[in-house]
N, C-alpha and C positions, 0 to 999 in steps of 0.2 A: 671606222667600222671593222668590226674582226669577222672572222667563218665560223658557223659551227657543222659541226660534222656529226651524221649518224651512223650507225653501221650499216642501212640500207641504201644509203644518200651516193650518187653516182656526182653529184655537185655539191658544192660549199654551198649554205643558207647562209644568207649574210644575219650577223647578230653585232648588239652595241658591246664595248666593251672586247675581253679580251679572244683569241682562236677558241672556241670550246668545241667536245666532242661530246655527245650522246647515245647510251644505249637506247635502246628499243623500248618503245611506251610497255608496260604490263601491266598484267590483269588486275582488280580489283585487290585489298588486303586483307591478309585472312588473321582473325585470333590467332594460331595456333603458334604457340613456339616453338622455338629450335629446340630439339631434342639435344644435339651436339656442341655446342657453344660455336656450332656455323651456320652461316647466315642463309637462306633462299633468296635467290635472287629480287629485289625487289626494284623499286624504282627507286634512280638513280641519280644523283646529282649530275649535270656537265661538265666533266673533263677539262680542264683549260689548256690548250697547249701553246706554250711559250718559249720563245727562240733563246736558243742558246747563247744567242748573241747580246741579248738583253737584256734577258731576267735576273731578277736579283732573287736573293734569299725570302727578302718577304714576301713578295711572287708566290714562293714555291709552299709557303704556309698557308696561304690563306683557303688554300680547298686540294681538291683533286688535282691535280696537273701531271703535264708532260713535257716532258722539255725535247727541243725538237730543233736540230741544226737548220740555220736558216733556210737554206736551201728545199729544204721538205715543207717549209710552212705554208704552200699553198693547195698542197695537197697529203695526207696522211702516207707516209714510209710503209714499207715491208714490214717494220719493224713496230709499228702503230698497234696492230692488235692486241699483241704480247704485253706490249707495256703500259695500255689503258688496261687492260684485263685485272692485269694485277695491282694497279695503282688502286683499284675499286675492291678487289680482293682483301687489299692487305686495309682500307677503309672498312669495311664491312667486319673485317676480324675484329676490330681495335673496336666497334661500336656491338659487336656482340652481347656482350655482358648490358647491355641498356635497352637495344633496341626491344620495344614491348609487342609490335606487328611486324609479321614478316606474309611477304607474299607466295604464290604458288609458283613453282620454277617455270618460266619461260625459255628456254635453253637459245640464243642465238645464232645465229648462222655463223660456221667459222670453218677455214682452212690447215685451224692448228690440229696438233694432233695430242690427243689427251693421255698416251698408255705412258710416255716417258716425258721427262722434263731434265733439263740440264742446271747445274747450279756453280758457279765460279768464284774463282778466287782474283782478288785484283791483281795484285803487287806480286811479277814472277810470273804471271799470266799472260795477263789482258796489259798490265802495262810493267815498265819498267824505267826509272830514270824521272818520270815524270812523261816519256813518251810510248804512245802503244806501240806493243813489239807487231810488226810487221802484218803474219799472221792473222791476229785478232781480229783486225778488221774484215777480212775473206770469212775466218772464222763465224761472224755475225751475220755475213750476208748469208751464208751455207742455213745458216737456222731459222734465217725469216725465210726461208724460201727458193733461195737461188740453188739448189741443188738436185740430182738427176732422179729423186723419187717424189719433186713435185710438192713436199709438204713443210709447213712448218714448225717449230719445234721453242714449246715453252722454254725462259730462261730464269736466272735470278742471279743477284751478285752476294756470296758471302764473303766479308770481306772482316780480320782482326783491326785495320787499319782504323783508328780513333781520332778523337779530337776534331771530329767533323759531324754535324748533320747526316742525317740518310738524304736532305734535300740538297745538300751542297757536295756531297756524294756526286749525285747523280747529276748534277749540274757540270761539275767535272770531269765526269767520264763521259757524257755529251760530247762536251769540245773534243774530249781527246781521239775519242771512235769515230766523233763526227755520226753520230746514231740518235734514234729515237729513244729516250730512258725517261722510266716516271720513276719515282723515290720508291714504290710502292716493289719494285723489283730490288732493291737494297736492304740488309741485315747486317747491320754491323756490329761489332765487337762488344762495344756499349748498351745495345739497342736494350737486352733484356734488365740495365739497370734503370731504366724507366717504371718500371713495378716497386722500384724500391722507393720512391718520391713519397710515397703515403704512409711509409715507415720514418723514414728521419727527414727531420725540419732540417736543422744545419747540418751542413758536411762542406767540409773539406775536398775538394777537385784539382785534383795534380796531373799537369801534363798541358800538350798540346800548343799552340802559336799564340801569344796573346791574349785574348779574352774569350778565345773560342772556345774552350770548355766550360767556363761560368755559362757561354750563351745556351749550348748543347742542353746544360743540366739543366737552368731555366726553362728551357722548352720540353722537358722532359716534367716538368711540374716542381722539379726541390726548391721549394720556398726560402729559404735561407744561404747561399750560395759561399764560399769563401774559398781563396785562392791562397798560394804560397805569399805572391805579392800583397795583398790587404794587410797577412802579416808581418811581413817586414815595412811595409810601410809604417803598421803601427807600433813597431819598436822592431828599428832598425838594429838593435844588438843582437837580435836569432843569425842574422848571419855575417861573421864578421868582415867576411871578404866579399860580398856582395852588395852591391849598389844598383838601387834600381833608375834603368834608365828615365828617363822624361815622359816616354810613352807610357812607360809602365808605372809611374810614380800617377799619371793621369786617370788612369785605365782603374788602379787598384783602389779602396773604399778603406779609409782608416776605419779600423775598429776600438770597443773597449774589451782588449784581449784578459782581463781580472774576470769579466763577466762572461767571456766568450767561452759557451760550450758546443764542443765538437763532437755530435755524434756518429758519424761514422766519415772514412778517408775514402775516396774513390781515383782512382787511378783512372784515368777516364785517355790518355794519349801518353804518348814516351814523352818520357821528363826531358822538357830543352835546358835545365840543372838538375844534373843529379846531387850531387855534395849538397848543396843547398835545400831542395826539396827532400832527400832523404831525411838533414837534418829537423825540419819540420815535423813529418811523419815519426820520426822516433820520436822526438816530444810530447806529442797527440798519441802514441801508443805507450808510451808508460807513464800516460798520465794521471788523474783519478777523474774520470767521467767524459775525460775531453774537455778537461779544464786547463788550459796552459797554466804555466808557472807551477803549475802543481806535481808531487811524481807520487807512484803509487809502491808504499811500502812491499809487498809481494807482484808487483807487476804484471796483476790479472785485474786492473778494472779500465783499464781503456778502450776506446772504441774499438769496434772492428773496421778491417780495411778489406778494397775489394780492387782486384784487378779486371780489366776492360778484356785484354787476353793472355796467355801465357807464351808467345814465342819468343824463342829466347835470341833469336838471328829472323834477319829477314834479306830481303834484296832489292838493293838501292843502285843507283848510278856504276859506283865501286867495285873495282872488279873481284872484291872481295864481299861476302856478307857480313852485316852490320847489328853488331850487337841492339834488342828490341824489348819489350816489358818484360817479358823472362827475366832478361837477365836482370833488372831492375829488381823484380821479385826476388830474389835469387839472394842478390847484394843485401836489400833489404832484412829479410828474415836471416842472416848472418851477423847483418850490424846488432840487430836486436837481439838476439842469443849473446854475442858479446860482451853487450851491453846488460843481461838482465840473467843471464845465465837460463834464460828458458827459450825453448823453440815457441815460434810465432807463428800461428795459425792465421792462415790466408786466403780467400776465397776468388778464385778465378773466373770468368765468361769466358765469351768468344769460344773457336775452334780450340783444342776439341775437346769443349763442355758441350754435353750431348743435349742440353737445353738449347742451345744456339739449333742444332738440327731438329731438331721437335719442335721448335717455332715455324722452321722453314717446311715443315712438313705440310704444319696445320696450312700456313698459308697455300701450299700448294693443293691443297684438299677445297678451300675454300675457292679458287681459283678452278677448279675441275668444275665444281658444284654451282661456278657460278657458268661457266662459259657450254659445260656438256650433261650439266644436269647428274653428275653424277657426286655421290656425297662417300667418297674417299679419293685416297692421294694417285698421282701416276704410279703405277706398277712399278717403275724402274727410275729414279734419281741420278743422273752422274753425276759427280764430283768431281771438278776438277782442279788442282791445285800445282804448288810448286815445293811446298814440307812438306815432308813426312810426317815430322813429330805431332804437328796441329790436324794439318789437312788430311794428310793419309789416316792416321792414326782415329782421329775424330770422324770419320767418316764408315772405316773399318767398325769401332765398337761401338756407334750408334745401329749402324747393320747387322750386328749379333744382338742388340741388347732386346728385352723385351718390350720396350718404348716403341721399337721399329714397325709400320705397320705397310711397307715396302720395303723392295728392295735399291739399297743405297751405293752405289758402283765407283770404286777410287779409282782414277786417271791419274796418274804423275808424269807433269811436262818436266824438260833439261831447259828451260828457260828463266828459272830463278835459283831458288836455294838449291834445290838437289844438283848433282853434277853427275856427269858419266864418269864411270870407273871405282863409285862408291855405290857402297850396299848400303839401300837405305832400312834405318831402326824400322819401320814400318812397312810393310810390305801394298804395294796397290794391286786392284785385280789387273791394272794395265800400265805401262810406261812408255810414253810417247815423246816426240821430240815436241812440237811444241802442240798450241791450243788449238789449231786447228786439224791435227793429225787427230786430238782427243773427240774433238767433232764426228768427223768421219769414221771414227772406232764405234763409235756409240752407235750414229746411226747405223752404219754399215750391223752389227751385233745385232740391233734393232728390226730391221729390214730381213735377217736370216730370221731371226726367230718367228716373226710373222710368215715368212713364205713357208715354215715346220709347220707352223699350227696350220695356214690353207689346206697343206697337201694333207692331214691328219684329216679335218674338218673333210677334203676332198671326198679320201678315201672311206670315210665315215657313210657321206653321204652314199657312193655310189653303193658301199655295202650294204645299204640298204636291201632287204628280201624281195624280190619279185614274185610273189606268190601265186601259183597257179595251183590251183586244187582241182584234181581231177577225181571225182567219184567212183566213178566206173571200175572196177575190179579193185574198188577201196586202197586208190593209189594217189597222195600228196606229194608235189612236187615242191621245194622250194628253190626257186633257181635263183643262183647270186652270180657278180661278177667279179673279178679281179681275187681267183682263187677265193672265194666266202664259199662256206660247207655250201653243199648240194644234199639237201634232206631228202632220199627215198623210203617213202613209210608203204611197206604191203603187207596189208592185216593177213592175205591170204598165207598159209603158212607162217607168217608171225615170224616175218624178215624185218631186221629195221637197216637200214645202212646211214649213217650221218660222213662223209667224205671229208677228206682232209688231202692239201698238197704240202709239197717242199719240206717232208722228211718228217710232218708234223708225227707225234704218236697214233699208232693205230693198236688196241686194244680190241681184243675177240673174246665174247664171252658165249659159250656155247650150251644152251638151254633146250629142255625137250622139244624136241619136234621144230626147234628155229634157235637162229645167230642173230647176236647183236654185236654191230659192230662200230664203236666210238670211235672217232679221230677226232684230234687235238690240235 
């Protein structure tokens, strides 16, 4: 028997099958549709939450879930809110353009705070090496709750890193934080070439461990999948120094490469062969249609190619940073020039394509609209990263550009690519040591500008007029506090005086038979 959990439930209900969690029953459904392409809250599938220690991949497809280090599975984490919230958030998004009923918002009870939300970078961040840097983990606990202003504080992961699932994502960074994470809190690098599935049948997927990117892009809906390996399997002469192993001779699908066309290349993870999968890709770009064997007399009718992200370094184990699809990219459109005497037009995702943050917007809007009823994004996004060139950079001109419909705050940690003593190409609003100094920069920033607007809101209120109106020798008093004018009106003689303190202007205008006297 598993538990299932509701947000008002002080106890686990036992249920068959796997942990589930449940929102709150809601009203009745209404015709009306989304104006926005975001959703109203309506009712809601159950949550499954599944141990870190368990779950597999297909686990993590088959509905809503959360993945949940063992140790919390008997009862929902700090962390539990935030990331059912959005597990259902980023559901709700993807089923927008379908759903035909949506319901009237029921707003739930919650302890997060809705004016800002935080958004992350993995690699250089949150981990490094394959192990989280120190930090991070304090870091999480400070935003589910554990800190001195008592609140919690929405999160998300954006991350360029590819060749993975958003569910095997977050399955990963579970074990590693040891934390509550649903997929639905993950945006990866890849994620927006999911739109492209209903445009090309075959294509081409470079990169990544194995067979992990055919699965990615299968699950992303591309009907026709092909790997570097299929073709070398089908004629081992594409690469002449290359031999596929056992695994990979297994793994790979012969094809009939005379018949095989290739509409468009997806770079989908960093190539674990470059010489050889470059090789590939130049034959599929000066080809005629994405027909191998074939070349194209002016070498403008081959497919196009698309990259996952464009960092050209990133930070690994190594105490040095490690060349990453940039420079793939980079190499590429050089070979191809070389080769064809023309520049090679290329399309990038990821950071910083300001579509990668306009996706993460919407979801956080959706996420607002589902948890406080309100139908736009947090006022204030931080971003926190370890590039410049991606993170800062993509972060900065999504924030000026006219897409923005908040404000988007760059953080730069000294715990990945940037280093101290270099000026970085992109400038952030802030430069901290690591991910948890960015934390407390935020909130702390956070926390000042809310107690500005109380004492504003404060003094607003007390300035309110006290008004006492006395008739009698046709005299108005308006009496205020905290220096607010003091209006004396006497019709008699046709005095007016309006009072001012602290140096404001006083203006005298001197009229028959009576003064007026304005302050400012």
């Amino acid at each position: 028997m598993g538990e299932m959990w509701t947000e008002e439930a002080t106890e686990p209900q036992k249920a068959a099958g796997s942990t589930l969690w449940e929102a709150p029953s809601k009203q009745a459904s209404s015709s009306m549709p989304p104006q926005d392409g975001l959703l109203s809250p309506g009712s809601r599938p159950a949550i499954r939450r599944l141990s870190s220690a368990t779950a597999s991949f297909t686990d993590l497809h088959l509905g809503p879930s959360v993945v949940v280090p063992p140790k919390h599975m008997d009862r929902p984490s700090d962390a539990h809110e935030t990331a059912a919230a959005l597990e259902m958030a980023k559901h709700r998004l993807a089923d927008a353009s379908t759903e035909g009923e949506v319901t009237p918002p029921m707003v739930p009870k919650t302890t997060t705070t809705d004016s800002y939300a935080f958004a992350f970078d993995i690699d250089g961040v949150l981990i490094r090496g394959g192990r989280p840097i120190p930090e991070a983990i304090e870091a999480m606990k400070v935003l589910n709750g554990q800190n001195e202003y008592g609140v919690k504080v929405p999160y998300i992961f954006l991350t360029n890193g590819g060749g993975k699932t958003e569910q095997e994502r977050c399955l990963q960074l579970s074990r590693q934080l040891e934390l509550e994470i649903s997929p639905g809190q993950f945006i990866c690098g890849h994620t927006p070439m999911k739109e492209m599935a209903e445009r090309y049948t075959t294509v081409l997927v470079v990169g990544g461990e194995g067979e992990k990117c055919r699965q990615v892009a299968e699950g992303y809906g591309f009907k026709d999948v092909v790997t570097p390996g299929d073709i070398i399997k089908s004629d081992k002469t594409t690469t002449p120094f290359r031999k596929l192993t056992e695994e990979e001779w297994n793994n790979s699908r012969e094809r009939n490469l005379a018949e095989l066309n290739i509409e468009a290349t997806f770079v989908f993870a960093d190539s674990r062969h470059w010489g050889d999968d470059q090789q590939i890709i130049i034959d599929i770009l000066t080809s005629v249609n994405g027909r191998l064997y074939t070349r194209s007399e002016n070498y403008d009718e081959g497919p196009p190619i698309f990259f996952s992200h464009n960092d050209f370094i990133w930070s690994a184990e190594h105490e040095h940073t490690r060349l990453g699809m940039g420079a793939l990219r980079i190499s590429t459109e050089a070979m191809f020039q070389a080769v064809t005497g023309k520049p090679l037009v290329s399309t990038a995702f990821g950071k910083p394509q300001l579509g990668t943050f306009e996706f993460a917007t919407r979801l956080l809007q959706q996420w607002r609209k589902d948890t406080h009823g309100m139908n736009k994004p947090p006022e204030t996004v931080y971003f926190v990263g370890d590039t410049p060139e991606s993170d800062i950079r993509g972060t900065n001109e999504y924030n000026e550009s006219s897409a923005c419909k908040n404000e988007w705050y760059s953080i730069l940690v000294r715990t990945g690519v940037f280093r101290e003593g270099t000026k970085p190409r992109f400038t952030p609003r802030a430069t901290v040591d690591t991910v948890l100094d960015a934390v407390k920069h935020g909130m702390k920033r956070e926390m000042t500008r809310a107690a500005k607007a109380k004492a504003l809101a404060d003094n607003a209120k007390d300035g309110e007029a006290i008004v006492e109106e006395q008739h009698t020798n046709g005299i108005v008093v308006n009496g205020a506090k905290d220096g607010e004018a003091i209006v004396e009106e006497q019709h008699t003689n046709g005095i007016v005086a309006n009072g001012a303190k602290d140096g404001e202007a006083i203006v005298k205008k001197q009229h028959t038979n009576g003064i007026v006297v304005n302050g400012e």
